[in-house]
C-alpha positions in Angstrom: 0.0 0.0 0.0 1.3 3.7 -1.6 2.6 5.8 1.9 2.2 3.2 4.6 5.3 1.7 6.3 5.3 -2.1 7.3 6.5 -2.9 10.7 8.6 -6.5 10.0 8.5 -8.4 14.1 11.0 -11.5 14.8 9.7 -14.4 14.6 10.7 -16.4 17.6 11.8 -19.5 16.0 13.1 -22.7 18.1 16.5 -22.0 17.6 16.1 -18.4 18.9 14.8 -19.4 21.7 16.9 -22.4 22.6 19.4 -20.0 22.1 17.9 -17.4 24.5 17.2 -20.5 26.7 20.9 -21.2 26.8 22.3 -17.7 27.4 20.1 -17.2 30.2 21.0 -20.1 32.3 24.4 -19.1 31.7 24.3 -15.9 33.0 21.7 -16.7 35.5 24.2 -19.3 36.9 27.1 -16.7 36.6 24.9 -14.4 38.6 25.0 -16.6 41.8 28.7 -17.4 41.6 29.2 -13.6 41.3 27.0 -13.4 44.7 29.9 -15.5 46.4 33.1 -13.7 44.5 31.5 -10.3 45.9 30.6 -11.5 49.1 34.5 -12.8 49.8 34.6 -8.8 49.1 32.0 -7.3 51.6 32.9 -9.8 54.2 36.5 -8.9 54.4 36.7 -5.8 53.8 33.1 -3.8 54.9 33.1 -5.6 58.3 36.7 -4.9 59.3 36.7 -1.0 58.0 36.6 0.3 61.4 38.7 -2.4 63.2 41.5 -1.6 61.0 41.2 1.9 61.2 41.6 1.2 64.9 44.5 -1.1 64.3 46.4 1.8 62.2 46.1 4.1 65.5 43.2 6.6 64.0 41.9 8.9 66.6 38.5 9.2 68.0 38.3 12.1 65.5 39.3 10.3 62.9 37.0 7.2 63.3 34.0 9.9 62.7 35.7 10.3 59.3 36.0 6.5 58.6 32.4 6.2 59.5 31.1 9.6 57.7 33.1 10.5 54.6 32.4 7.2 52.5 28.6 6.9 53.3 28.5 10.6 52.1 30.6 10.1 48.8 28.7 6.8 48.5 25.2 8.6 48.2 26.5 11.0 45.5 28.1 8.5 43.7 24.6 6.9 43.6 23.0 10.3 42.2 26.0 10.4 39.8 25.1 6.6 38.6 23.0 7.4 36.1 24.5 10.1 34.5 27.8 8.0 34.3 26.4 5.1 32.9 24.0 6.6 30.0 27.7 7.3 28.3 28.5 3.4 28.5 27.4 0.2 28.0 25.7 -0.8 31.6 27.7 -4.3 31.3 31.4 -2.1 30.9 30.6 0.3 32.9 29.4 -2.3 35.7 32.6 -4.4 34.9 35.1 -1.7 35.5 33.8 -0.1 37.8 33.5 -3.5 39.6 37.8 -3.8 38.5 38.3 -0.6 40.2 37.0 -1.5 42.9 39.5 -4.7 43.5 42.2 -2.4 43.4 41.5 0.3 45.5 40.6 -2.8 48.3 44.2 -4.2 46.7 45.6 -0.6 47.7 44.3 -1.4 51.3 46.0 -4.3 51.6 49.4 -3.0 50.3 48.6 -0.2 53.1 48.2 -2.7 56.0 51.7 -4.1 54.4 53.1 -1.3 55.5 52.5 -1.2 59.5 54.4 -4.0 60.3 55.3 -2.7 64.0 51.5 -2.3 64.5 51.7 1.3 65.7 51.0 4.6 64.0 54.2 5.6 63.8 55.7 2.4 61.3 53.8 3.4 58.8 53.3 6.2 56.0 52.4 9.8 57.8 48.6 10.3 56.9 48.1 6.5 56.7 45.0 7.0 58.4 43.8 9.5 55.8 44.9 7.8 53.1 42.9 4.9 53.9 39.7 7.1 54.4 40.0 7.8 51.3 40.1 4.6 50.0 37.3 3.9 51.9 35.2 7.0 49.9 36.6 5.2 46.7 35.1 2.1 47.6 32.0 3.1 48.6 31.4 5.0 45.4 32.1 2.5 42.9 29.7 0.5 45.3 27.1 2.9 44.9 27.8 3.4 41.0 27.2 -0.3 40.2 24.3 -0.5 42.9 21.3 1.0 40.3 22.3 -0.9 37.2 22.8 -4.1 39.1 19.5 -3.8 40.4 18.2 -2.9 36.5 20.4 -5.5 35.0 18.9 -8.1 37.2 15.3 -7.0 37.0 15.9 -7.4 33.0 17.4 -10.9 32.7 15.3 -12.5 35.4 12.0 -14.1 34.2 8.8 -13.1 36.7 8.1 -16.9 37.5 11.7 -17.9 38.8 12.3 -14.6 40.9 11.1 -15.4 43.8 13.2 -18.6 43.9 16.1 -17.3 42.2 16.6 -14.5 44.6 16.0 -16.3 47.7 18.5 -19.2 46.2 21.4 -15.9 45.8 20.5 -14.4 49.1 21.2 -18.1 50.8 24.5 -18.2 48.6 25.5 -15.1 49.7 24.6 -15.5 53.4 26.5 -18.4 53.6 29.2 -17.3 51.9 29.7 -13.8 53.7 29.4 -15.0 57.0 31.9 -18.8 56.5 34.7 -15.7 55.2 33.6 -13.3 58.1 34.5 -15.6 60.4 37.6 -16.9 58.7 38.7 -13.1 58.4 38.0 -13.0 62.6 40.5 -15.9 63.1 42.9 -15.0 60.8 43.7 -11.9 62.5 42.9 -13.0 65.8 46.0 -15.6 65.0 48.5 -12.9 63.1 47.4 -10.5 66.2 48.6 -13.0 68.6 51.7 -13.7 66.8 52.5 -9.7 66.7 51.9 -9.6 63.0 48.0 -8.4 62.6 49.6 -6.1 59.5 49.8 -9.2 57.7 45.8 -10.5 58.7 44.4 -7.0 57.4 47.1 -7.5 54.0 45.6 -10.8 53.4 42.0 -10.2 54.0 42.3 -7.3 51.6 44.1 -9.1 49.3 41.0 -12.6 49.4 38.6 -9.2 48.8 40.2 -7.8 46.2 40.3 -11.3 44.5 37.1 -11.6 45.1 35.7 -8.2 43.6 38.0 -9.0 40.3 36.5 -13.0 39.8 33.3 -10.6 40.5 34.2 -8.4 37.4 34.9 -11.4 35.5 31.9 -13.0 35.6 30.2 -9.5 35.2 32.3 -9.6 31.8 31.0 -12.8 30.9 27.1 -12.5 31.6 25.0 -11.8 29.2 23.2 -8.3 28.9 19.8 -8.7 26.7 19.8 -4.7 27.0 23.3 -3.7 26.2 22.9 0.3 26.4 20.7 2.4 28.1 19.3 4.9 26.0 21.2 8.3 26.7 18.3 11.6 27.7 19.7 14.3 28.7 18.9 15.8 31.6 18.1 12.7 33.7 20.1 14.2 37.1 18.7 17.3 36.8 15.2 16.1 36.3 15.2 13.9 39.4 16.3 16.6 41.2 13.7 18.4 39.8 11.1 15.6 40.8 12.3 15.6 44.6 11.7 19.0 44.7 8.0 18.4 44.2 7.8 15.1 46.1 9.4 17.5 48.6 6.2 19.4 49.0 4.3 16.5 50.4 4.0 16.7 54.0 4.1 12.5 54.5 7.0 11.8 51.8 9.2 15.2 53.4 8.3 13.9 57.0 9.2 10.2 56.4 12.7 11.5 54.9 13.3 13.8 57.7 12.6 11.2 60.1 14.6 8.5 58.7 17.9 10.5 58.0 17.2 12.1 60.9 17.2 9.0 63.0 20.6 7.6 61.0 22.2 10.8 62.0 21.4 10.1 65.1 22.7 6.9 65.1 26.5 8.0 63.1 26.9 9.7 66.8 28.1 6.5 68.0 28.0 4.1 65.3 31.8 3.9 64.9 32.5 3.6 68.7 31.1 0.7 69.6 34.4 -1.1 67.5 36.5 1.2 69.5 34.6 0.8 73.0 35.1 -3.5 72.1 38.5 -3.7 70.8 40.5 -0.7 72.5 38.8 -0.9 76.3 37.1 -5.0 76.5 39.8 -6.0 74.4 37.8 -8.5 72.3 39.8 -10.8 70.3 39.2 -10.2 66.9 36.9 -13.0 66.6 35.5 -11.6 69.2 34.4 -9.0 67.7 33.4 -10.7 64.5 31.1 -12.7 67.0 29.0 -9.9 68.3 28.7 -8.4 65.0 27.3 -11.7 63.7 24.6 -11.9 66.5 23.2 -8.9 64.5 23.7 -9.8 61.4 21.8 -13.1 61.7 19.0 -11.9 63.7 18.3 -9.5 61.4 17.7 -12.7 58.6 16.1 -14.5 60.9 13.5 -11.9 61.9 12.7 -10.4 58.7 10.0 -12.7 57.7 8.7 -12.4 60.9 8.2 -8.2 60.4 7.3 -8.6 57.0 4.2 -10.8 57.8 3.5 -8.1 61.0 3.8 -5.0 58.6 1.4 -6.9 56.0 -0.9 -7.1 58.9 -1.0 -3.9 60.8 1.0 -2.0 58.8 4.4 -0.3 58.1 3.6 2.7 60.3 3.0 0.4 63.3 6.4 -1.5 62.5 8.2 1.7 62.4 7.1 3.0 65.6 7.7 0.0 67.7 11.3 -0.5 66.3 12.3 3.5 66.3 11.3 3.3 69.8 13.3 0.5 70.6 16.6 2.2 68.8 17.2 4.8 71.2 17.8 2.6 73.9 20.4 0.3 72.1 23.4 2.2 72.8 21.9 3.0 76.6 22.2 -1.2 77.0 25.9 -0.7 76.5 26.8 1.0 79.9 25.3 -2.4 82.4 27.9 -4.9 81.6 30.6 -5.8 79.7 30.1 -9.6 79.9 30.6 -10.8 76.7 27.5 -12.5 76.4 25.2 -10.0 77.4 27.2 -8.0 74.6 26.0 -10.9 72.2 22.3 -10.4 73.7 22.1 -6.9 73.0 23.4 -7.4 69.7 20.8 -9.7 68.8 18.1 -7.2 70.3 19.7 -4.7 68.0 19.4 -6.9 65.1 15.8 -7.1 65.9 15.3 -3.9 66.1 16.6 -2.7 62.8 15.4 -5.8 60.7 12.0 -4.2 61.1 13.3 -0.7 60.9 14.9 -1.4 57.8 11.6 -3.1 56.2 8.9 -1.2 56.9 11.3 2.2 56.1 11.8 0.8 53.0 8.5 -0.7 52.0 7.2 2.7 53.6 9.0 4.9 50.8 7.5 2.7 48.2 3.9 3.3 49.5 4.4 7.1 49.5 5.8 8.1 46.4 4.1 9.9 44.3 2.6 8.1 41.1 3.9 8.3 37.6 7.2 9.0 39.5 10.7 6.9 39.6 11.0 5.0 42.5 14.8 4.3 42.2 14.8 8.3 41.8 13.1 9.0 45.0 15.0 6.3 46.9 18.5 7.8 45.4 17.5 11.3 46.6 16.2 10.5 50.2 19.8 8.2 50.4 21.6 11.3 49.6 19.9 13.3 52.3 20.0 10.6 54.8 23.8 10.6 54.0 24.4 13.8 54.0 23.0 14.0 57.9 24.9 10.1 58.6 27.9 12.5 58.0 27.1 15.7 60.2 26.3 12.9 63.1 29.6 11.2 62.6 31.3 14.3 62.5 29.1 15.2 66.2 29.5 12.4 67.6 33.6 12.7 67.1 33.3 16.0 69.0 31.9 14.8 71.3 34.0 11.7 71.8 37.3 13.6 71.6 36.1 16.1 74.3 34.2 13.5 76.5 36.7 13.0 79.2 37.2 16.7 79.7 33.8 16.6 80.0 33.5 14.2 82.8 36.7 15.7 84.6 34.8 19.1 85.1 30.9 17.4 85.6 32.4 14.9 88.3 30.0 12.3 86.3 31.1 8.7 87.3 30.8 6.9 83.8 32.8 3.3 83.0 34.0 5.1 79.8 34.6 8.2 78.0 32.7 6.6 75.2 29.4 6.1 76.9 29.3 9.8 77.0 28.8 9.6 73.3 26.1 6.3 73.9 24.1 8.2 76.2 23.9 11.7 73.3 23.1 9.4 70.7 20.4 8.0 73.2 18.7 11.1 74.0 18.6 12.5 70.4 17.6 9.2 69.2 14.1 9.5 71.5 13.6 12.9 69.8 13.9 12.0 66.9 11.0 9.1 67.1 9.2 11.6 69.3 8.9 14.1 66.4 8.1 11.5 64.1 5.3 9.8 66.1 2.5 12.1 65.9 3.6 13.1 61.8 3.6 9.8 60.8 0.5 8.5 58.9 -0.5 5.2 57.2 -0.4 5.9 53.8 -3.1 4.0 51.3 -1.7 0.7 50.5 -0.7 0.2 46.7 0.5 -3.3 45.7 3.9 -4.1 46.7 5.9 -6.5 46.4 5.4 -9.9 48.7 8.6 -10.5 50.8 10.2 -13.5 48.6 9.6 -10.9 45.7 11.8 -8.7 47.3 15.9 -8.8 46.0 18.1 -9.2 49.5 21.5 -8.7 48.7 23.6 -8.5 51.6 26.0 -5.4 51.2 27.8 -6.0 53.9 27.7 -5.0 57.8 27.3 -1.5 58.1 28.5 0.5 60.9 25.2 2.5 61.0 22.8 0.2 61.1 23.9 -3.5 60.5 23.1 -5.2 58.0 23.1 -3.2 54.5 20.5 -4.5 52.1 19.8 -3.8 48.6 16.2 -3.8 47.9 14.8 -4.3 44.6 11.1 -4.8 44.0 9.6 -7.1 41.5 5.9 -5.6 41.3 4.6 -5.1 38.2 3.2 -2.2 36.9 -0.4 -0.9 36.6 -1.1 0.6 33.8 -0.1 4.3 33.5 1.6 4.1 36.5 5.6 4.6 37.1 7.8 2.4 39.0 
């Protein structure tokens, strides 16, 4: 017919898709062994940030850095993502980035080489600082591959095997992350003993960052069925475009206020609970893996449990009951130091932020605005929640530097100059969750993801607020309606 154009579609043909078929078990399978390459990443190197930082002789000033700076370049990495990757191929860029990443942790371990006497003094000048800011490099390039991992997945995964494909990668990676966690424990706990923990933090940076490049690798090797995202200009400035509006909503601007109000809150003496363990209990280093562990796997065991709760009563209940449990976790601290009460608390805490960390995040999805992007919103309220982790780091190592001065002129009678900082982050904690209470509202439900629809991927243990998660949701889309 004269004018009209003729649209020719593929014809799947058995070949085609026997071929399809084939790629997709192969990269499907790649994706799970990448799940333990990474984790041999996250569990040596995430979990013992702040224990070497310790080990290198950083100040109580300086641990507020450790904790703050890299969660803050993180978050704007994560803004940066997309802009970044709409010049690349999402399976390079992922790749690299992912190769970059192995040798800044490689650069750690050549750092921890270097400290041999196991004092500040044997090793380079601003060792400390330099390795703060390998710890910003690592977090970005984290945070750049975080959003188009999460796309990536969601395009290669077919709708009927999610559910069990996830929950199959969340077991490998569990299992995984926490059989090299504790191996990473006793292998410094032995080269500590021996005088030699340089070469324990050297060789559990060096099993991460051959971990992160086997990760790369099989990044390399999976197949991508959408190779290239397509490249509009303007996306960053748009979505910060779109949080301005979405800031105009009372519920969706008093949700983020709340939540990186309470992290803030909790960066006051996130990174001296390591210090309070190691430097005056003197855990062992598998020790300290130990109580970190208690959190970690309370947190997996519980989740179910809050997820059925939350689909039950809600996520504003959840988030009330667990942010007013938070503010006392650091109180628990000052009534023993008995190692097993330490393990107790730590599994209360786990508790505690398993439903935190649901029902905040399921919470976020229920509020935004339609026709918006979800990984948008989530990016922007990360950034500000980041943004106030690192003012409360930054507080809370005022606070600890000055906290015996403190106590010298008060007369109080405290165990430790540290608990000074527990008992601020305590106080400000409660008002935080005291604001929040009588804002919060339960926003109409829209359909959300059930929890084995839900993508866990363990991060690693985060000084924070335990466990870090990635979340991506499965739900599909009603009709006119953004995700």
């Amino acid at each position: 017919m004269s004018g009209s154009a003729t649209t020719t579609v593929p014809v799947e043909t058995p070949g085609r898709r026997t071929q399809r078929s084939h790629w997709l078990r192969l990269t499907l399978k790649r994706s799970q062994q990448e799940a333990v390459a990474s984790s041999a990443m996250t569990a040596t190197s995430d979990n013992f940030f702040n224990a070497f930082a310790i080990f290198i002789g950083a100040t109580l000033g300086q641990m507020a850095w450790v904790s703050g700076l890299p969660q803050l370049f993180g978050a704007i990495s994560q803004l940066m993502s997309v802009w970044l990757a709409s010049h690349f191929a999402r399976k390079w860029f992922i790749s690299l980035c992912a190769a970059l990443q192995a040798l800044v942790v490689l650069a750690m371990g050549a750092l921890a080489a270097q400290f041999t006497h196991g004092d500040k003094a044997s090793g380079p000048e601003h060792g400390v600082w330099i390795f703060i800011a390998l710890a910003a490099l690592y977090h970005g390039f984290t945070n750049l591959i975080q959003p188009h991992w999460r796309a990536w997945m969601g395009a290669i995964v077919p709708e009927r095997r999610r559910g069990a494909f996830f929950a199959a990668r969340t077991r490998l990676t569990m299992a995984s992350s926490l059989t090299v966690f504790f191996l990473g424990g006793g292998i410094l706990s032995f080269t500590d003993s021996i005088g030699m923990a340089w070469l324990g933090f050297s060789l559990l940076f060096s099993i991460a960052a051959i971990g992160r490049w086997v990760s790369a690798w099989l990044f390399w090797k999976m197949h991508d069925p959408e190779p290239r995202e397509a490249r509009t200009p303007g996306v960053f400035v748009r979505t910060l475009g779109s949080s301005k509006e979405a800031w105009k909503d009372s519920t969706f601007r008093h949700y983020s206020l709340f939540v990186a109000g309470m992290q803030a809150m909790v960066a006051i003496s996130a990174p001296f609970f390591a210090v309070y363990m190691l430097e005056e209990l003197h855990f062992s280093y598998l020790e300290f893996v130990g109580a970190s562990v208690a959190s970690i796997l309370t947190q997996f065991v519980t989740l179910k449990a809050w997820g059925r709760f939350s689909d039950l009563y809600g996520n504003r209940l959840v988030m009330i009951i667990t942010s007013s449990l938070i503010p006392s976790l650091p109180l628990l601290w000052l009534f023993s130091d008995n190692y097993l009460y330490i393990l107790a608390i730590q599994a209360f805490s786990g508790f505690a932020w398993s439903g935190f960390t649901l029902s905040t995040a399921n919470y976020l999805y229920d509020i935004r605005p339609y026709r918006s992007d979800f990984a948008s919103y989530a990016a922007v309220q990360s950034a500000l929640s980041a943004a106030l982790v690192f003012v409360g780091a930054m507080v809370g190592g005022y606070i600890a530097t000055h906290a015996q001065a403190f106590m010298d002129v008060s007369g109080w009678q405290l165990g430790s100059p540290i608990f000074v900082v527990f008992l601020v982050s305590t106080v400000l904690r409660t008002f935080v969750t005291l604001w929040f209470i009588p804002r919060s509202v339960e926003p109409k439900l829209r359909p959300r993801p059930k929890l084995l629809q839900l993508v866990f991927r363990i991060r690693g243990f985060n000084a924070i607020s335990g466990v870090a998660l990635d979340f991506l949701t499965v739900v599909r889309k009603r009709p006119g309606e953004g995700e």
